[in-house]
N, C-alpha and C positions, 0 to 999 in steps of 0.2 A: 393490448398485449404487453406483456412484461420483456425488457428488454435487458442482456448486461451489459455495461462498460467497464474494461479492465485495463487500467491506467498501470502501462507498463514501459514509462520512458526513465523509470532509474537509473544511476550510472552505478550504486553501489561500491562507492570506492571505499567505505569503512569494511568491504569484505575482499581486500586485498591480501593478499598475493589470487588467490582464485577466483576474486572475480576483475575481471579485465574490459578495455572500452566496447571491446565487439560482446563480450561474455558478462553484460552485469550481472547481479545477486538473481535475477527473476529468470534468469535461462541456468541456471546452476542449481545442480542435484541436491540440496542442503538437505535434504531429511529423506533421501530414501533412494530409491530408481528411476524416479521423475521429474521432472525440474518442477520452481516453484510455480508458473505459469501452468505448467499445464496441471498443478494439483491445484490452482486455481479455478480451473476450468471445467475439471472432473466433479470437484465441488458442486458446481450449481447448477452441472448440465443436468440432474431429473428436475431440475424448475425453469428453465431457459436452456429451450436446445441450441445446438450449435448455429445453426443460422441465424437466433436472434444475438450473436455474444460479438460484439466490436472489441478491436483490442486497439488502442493507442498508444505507439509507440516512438521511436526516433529514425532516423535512417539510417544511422549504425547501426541498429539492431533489427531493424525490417528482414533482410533476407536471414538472419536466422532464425527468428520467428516465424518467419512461414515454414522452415524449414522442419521447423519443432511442432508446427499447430500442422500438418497437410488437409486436416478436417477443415479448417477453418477456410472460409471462398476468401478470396484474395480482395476483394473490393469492402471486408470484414475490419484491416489490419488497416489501422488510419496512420500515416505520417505525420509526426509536427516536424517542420523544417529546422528547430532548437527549440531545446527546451523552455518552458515558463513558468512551472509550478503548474499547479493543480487545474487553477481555474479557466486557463486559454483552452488546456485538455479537455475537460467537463464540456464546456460551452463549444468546442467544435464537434465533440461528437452528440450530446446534445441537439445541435441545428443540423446534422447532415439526419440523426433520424426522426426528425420532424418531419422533415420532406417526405420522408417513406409514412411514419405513424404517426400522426398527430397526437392522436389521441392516446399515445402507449406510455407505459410506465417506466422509469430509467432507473438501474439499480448501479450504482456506481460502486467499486473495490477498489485496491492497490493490486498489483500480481503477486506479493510477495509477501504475502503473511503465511502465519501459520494457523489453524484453526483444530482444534485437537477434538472436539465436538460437532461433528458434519452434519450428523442429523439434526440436532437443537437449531445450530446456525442456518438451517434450511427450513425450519421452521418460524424460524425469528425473521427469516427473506419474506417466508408468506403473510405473515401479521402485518410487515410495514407494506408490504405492497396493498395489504385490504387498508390499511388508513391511510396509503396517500390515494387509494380512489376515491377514497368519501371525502376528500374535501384538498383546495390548494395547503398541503403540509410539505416541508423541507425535513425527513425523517432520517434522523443519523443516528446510528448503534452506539449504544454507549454501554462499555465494558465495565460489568460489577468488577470493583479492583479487590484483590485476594491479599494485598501490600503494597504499602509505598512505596511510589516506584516515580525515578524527577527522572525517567528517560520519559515518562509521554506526557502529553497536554492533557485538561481534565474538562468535564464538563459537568456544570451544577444544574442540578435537579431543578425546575421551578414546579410550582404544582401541577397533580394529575387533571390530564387534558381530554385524555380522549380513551377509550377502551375496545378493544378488537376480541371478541370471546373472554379470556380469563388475562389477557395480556392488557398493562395498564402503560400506557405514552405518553410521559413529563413533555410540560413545555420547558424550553431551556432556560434557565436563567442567564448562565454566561458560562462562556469559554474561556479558560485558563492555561496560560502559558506553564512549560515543563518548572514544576515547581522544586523547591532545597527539600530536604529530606524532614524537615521539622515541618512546615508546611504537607510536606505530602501526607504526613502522620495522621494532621490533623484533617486533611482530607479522606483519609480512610475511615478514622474513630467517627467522624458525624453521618457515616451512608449515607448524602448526597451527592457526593460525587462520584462520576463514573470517568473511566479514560476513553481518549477520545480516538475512537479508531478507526479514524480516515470514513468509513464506510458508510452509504447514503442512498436512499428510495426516495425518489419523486416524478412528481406527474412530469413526461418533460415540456408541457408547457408551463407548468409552476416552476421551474427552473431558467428555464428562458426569460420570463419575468421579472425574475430574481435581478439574471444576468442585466435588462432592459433597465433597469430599476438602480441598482449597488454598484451596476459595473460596466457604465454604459461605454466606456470608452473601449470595451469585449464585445458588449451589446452589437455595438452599432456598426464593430467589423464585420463580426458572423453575419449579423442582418443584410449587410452590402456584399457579403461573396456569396448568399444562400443561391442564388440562380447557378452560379458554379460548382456549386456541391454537390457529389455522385454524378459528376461527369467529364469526358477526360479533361477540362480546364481547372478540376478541382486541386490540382499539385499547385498548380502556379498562382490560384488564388489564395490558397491557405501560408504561399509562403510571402505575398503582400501583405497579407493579415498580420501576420504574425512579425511583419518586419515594423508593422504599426504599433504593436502592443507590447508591453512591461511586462512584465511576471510577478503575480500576487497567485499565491493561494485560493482556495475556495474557502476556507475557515476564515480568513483575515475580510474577502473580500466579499464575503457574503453572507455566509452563516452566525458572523459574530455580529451583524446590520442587522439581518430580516428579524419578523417578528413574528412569524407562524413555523418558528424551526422546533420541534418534535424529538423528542431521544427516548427512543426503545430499550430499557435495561437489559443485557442479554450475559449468559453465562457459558461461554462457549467452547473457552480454554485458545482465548486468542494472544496471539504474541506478534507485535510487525517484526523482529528476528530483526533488528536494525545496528546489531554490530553483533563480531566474535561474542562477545561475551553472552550475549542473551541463549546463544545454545545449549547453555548451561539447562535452560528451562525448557528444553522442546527434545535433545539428547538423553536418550537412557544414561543415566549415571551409576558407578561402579560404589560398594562401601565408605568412599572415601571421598567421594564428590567430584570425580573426572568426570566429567563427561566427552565421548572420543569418537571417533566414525574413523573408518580404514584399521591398521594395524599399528597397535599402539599398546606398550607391555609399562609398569609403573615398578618402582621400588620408591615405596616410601612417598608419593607422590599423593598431593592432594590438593582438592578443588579448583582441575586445571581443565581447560579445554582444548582437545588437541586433534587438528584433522591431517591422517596420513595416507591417503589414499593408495598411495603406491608402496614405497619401500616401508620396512618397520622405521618405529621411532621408540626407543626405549627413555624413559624419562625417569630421574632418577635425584630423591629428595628435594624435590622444589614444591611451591604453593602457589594455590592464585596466579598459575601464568595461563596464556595463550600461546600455539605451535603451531603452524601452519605451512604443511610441506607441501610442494607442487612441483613438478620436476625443472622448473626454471628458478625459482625463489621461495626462501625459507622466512618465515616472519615468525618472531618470538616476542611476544608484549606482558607486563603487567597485564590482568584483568581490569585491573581499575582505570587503567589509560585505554581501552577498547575504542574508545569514542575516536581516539587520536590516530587514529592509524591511516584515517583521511590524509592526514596532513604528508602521510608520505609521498603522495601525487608531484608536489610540488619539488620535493627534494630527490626523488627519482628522474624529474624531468633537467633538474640541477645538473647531477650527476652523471648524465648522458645513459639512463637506464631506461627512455622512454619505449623499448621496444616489451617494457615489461607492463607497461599503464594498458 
């Protein structure tokens, strides 16, 4: 059985002022009537129904998340006791549904992309799941890129591996860190590179292996709490586990070692939406390159992004900024500084504004 995991312990702090400690980016409406979790979910529920979809998340965000999912059974919605990156995530829910499927197949996301082709990307689910049945493969999507883009990591084509009906599956060559813009140029003009979009199909014993193998010191925690796992001592095990292990990635910590890692070229109109700025690319846009959500009027205004949910905002002869109204705090940025808006965490906490974080 095909199973999803949807890795949803972000904090989102570069989607400040709206998204907040209890409310990160993947429980917040960004593109419509739904948040992005549950248009995660909607996605891939006619290929894994709700019973097979774990969601991994933090415990600040646990009771809103069940709140948000009430489909979802409660023994579904995994805790990490703190965060560690991808790969502690992967690897506990990984071993808890080992115990239930051995034999089943693990589809790993983030909650919080966007994916503007539902049906292609459901399609591209079914091909890698048919080639991680035929054989131990680590099968990660890799995004035909449409422009150079040094917001995401890249991943080089090595030659075709394996073929599933008309669909062809590069073995990887290697993984590349968020490249400068001349770099990324020339990663576009040669099409072997695809970006790299977090997203992964594999048997979950060939990931277990992986774990046994690249990351033994994950390995060998999961392995020593699995007796505890799906049962009520499984809180208190996962939070010894997790007081034993560092925080690595799954790209650093596994996928850029193994050597049966797989990438599916897929065309899907994906975007991980990883700051203000990228909504530029997912927001209908006006003549003039705003792109806006809520009530927002321009004179002379261009290529800005502005979200007003509540009251108007009239915006008048400016370029290139971000606007971000919410009825506690107003955030106005450069587009080009998007990235940085993180950094406000710290100086809100400075400033005795922490009941804003």
């Amino acid at each position: 059985m095909i199973h999803g995991v949807i890795m949803a312990g972000g904090s989102g702090t570069r989607f400040w002022p709206e998204s907040r400690k209890n409310r990160p980016k993947q429980l917040l409406n960004i593109m419509g009537d739904q948040t992005m979790i549950r248009c995660t979910i909607r996605r891939i529920l006619p290929e894994i129904p709700i019973e097979r979809i774990t969601v991994v998340t933090c415990a600040s965000h646990a009771d809103e998340m069940a709140t948000q999912l009430p489909e979802l059974n409660k023994e579904m919605i995994v805790i990490e006791p703190e965060g560690r990156n991808t790969a502690p995530c992967i690897a506990l829910a990984a071993y808890k549904l080992h115990k239930r499927d051995p034999d089943g197949i693990m589809a790993v996301m983030p909650a919080d992309h966007v994916i503007g082709k539902e049906e292609e990307f459901r399609q591209a689910l079914r091909i890698a799941v048919q080639a991680a049945c035929q054989g131990d493969h680590l099968v990660t999507f890799g995004v035909i890129p449409h422009r150079p883009e040094t917001g995401y990591g890249y991943i080089k084509m090595g030659p075709a591996h394996l073929y599933v009906g008309t669909a062809t599956l590069f073995k990887v060559d290697r993984f590349v860190e968020k490249p400068d813009l001349i770099t990324a140029e020339q990663y576009v003009a040669s099409r072997t590179y695809l970006w790299n979009s977090g997203m992964f199909v594999w048997q979950i014993t060939s990931i277990i292996q992986a774990f046994e193998k690249y990351l033994p010191a994950i390995g060998t925690e999961m392995k020593r709490i699995s007796p505890a796992l799906n049962t009520p001592d499984e809180s208190a095990a996962i939070a010894e586990a997790y007081g034993r292990m560092g925080a690595v990635s799954i790209d650093h910590g596994i996928m850029e070692k193994a050597d049966n890692v797989l990438t599916l070229p897929v065309n899907v109109e994906w975007n991980d939406v990883g700051c203000w700025a990228s909504l530029e690319d997912v927001w209908k846009q006006d003549e003039c390159g705003n792109a806006t959500k809520g009530r927002v009027m321009f004179v002379d205004g261009k290529r800005c992004v502005v979200s007003s949910p509540g009251k108007l905002t009239a915006v008048v002869g400016v370029e290139d900024l971000i606007i971000v109204d919410t009825p506690d705090a107003l955030m106005v940025c450069r587009k080009d500084r998007a990235q940085d808006v993180r950094r406000l965490q710290e100086l809100l906490k400075k400033q005795g504004f922490e009941h804003l974080l």
